[in-house]
N, C-alpha and C positions, 0 to 999 in steps of 0.2 A: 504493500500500500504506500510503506514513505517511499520507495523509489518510483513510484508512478505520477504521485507529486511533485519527486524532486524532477522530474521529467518534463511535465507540465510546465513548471515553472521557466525550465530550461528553455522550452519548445515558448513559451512565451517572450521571454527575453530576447529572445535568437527576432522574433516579429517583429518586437519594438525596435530593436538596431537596424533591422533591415529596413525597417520603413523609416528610420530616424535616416537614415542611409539613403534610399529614395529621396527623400526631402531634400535633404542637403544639395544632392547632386539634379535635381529638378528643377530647384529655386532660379538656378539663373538663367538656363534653358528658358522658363515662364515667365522670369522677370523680362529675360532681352527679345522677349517673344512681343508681349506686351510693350516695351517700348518700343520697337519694331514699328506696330499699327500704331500706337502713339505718335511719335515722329511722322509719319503718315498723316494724319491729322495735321499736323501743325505746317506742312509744306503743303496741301491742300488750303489751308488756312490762307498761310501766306502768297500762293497764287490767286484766290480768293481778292484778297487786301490790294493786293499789286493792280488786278485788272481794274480796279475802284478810281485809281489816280490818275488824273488828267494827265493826256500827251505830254502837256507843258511842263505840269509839274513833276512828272518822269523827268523830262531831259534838264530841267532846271538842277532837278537833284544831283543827275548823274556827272552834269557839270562841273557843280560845286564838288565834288568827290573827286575828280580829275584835276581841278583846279586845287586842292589840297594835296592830292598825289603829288602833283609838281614842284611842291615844297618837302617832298620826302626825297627827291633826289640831290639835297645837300646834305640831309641827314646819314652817319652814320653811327650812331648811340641805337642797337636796340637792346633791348632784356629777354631773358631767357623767361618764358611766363610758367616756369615748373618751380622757381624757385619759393623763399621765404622771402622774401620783400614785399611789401606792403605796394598795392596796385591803387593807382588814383579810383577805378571804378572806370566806366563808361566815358570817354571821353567825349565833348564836344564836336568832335570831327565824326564823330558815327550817327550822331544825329540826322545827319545828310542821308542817310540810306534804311535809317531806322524804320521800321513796322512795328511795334509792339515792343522794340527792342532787337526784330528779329531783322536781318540786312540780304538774309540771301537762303539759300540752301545747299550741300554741299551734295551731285551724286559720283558712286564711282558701281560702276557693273559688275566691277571683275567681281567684288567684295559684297556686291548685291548691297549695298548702304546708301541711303538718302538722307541725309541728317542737316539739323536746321544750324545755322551760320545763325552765331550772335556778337554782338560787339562787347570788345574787350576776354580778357580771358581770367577773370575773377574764378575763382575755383565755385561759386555757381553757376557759371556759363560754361567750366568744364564738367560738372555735372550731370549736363541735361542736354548740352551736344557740342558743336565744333566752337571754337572763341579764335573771333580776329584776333592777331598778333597785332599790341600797340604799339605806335610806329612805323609799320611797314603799311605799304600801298593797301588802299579800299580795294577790294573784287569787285573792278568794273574795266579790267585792262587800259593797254596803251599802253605802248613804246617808253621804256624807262619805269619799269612799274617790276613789280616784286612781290606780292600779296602771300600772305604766309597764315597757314591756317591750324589752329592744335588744339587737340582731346586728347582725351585719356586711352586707357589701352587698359584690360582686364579690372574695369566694374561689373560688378555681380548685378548689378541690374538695369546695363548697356553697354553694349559692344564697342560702339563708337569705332577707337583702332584700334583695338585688339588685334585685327589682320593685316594691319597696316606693312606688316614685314613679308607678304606674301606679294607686295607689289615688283613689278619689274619692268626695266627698260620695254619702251614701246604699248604699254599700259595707259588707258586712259582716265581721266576723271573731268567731271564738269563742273561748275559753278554758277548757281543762278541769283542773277539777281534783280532787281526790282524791274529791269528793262529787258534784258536780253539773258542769252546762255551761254557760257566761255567755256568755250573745249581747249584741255592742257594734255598733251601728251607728256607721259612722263622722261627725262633721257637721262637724271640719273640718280641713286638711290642711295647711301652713304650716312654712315654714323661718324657722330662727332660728340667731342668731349661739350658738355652743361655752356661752358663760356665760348666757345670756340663756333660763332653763328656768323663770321663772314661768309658764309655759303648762303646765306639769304640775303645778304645786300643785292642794293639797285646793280645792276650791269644795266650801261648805257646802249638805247635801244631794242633790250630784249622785251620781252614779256612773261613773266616768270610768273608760276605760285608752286606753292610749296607746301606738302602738308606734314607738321610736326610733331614725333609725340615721345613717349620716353620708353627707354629699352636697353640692358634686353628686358622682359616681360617679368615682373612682378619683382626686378631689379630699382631698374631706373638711375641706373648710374650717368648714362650718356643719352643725347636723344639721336633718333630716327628721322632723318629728312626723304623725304618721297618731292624730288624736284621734280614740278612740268612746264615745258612751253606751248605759249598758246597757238593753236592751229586753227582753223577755218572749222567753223560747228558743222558737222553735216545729221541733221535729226534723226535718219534714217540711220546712220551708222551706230549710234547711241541705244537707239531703239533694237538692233540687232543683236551689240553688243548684250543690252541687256537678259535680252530673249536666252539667246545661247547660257549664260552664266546660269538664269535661271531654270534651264531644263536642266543642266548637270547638278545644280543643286538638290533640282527633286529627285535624279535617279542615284543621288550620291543619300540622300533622307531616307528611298526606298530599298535601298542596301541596307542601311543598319536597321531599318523595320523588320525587315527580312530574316537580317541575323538574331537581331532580337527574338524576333515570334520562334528561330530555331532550335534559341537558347531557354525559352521559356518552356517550350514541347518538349525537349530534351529531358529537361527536370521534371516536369510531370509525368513523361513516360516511366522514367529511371527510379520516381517517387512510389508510383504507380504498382514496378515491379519488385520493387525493394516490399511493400504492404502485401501483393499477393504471396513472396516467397516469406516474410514472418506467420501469412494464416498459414500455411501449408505446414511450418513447421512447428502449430501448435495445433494443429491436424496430428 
């Protein structure tokens, strides 16, 4: 009788870890699932907002954010925005491009990610998605421009760059913003030490963005640049892009469904016959 108890007990405990187990390992799967359609929402939203603003006031804006660019190519003071220094907040100059705070959206196919562009990079704006780099060029291009874009990489409850090191020469990303869509192809990929960010200065006449974040992965000693130049938007290439990324995703989700459901019948079977062969041998 007490070993049939202590059995029970056993058999229960073994439950709780396993499902304590589940939990743990589900959480961010659901959490970065949900912010997923979340984000979703929010770039909906802000295409929503965008179509709202007069011709005028589009190009009026997009102006004044060019005509600010132009005073960042004498600038070269920027900051590393991963550090412990204290951030003014929001500047002045992002007002120009602001929706709710929100300035743009950032997509990139390979990575299957759409994530909403905020101004400034206060550790609530890394948060809840991408934060312009202060100092560096507004995402709105033009010759002499630099725009440098950073998130985070393994929050449990968004993904943001977590994959950002899966990127590779000839890789594409976009950037949208209140007027148009800026296609960057990537050409080069490169780690560098926390203070060592002359790889994001202006180069005269290029057009550069750059997406930054920290690595390696749950280190964060050095950061991660994913440098692109901008190239001619073609919508239908983007739209391919995406298409593609997203079939291999589903049949790479439908693989481990698969192996899953194998690994789950396997144990039931194995359970199954382990129960037949103790009745037989109390037969």
């Amino acid at each position: 009788m007490r070993k049939r108890v202590v059995a029970k007990r056993r058999k229960r405990g073994l439950i709780i870890i396993f499902l304590l187990g589940l939990g743990i390992t589900l959480f961010p799967i659901v959490s970065q699932t949900m912010y997923y359609f979340a984000s979703k929402v929010v770039v909906t939203e802000f295409e929503k907002n965008a179509s709202h603003i007069s011709t005028k006031d589009v190009d009026k804006r997009i102006a004044l954010a060019k005509a600010y660019n132009e005073t960042r190519i004498q600038k070269v003071w920027i900051q590393d925005p991963f550090t412990d220094l204290q951030k003014d907040g929001i500047k002045e100059y992002a007002r120009m491009l602001e929706i709710n705070e929100q300035i743009g959206y950032l997509r990139i196919p390979k990575l299957l990610e759409e994530i909403p562009i905020y101004a400034g990079t206060s550790e609530n704006v890394l948060q809840k998605g991408v934060g312009h780099l202060e100092l560096t060029s507004l995402p709105v291009g033009g010759e002499s421009t630099h725009t440098v874009l950073s998130a985070h990489r393994g929050l449990p409850t968004a993904k943001l760059f977590t994959d950002l090191d899966k990127m590779e020469i000839g890789d594409m990303f976009y950037i949208r913003n209140i007027k148009e869509t800026l296609a960057y192809r990537v050409f080069q990929v490169k780690v560098v030490e926390p203070t060592d960010l002359g790889a994001i200065a202006i180069q005269t006449g290029k057009d550069y963005a750059t997406l930054l974040t920290c690595t390696p992965y749950m280190i964060n000693s050095h950061r991660l640049l994913v440098m692109g130049e901008r190239v001619p938007y073609v919508e239908q290439e983007q739209t391919l892009q995406t298409n593609q990324y997203q079939t291999l995703w589903l049949y790479r989700w439908l693989f481990y469904l698969a192996l899953s459901g194998v690994v789950i019948l396997s144990g039931i079977i194995i359970r199954m016959r382990k129960k037949g062969r103790l009745s037989r041998e109390k037969n």
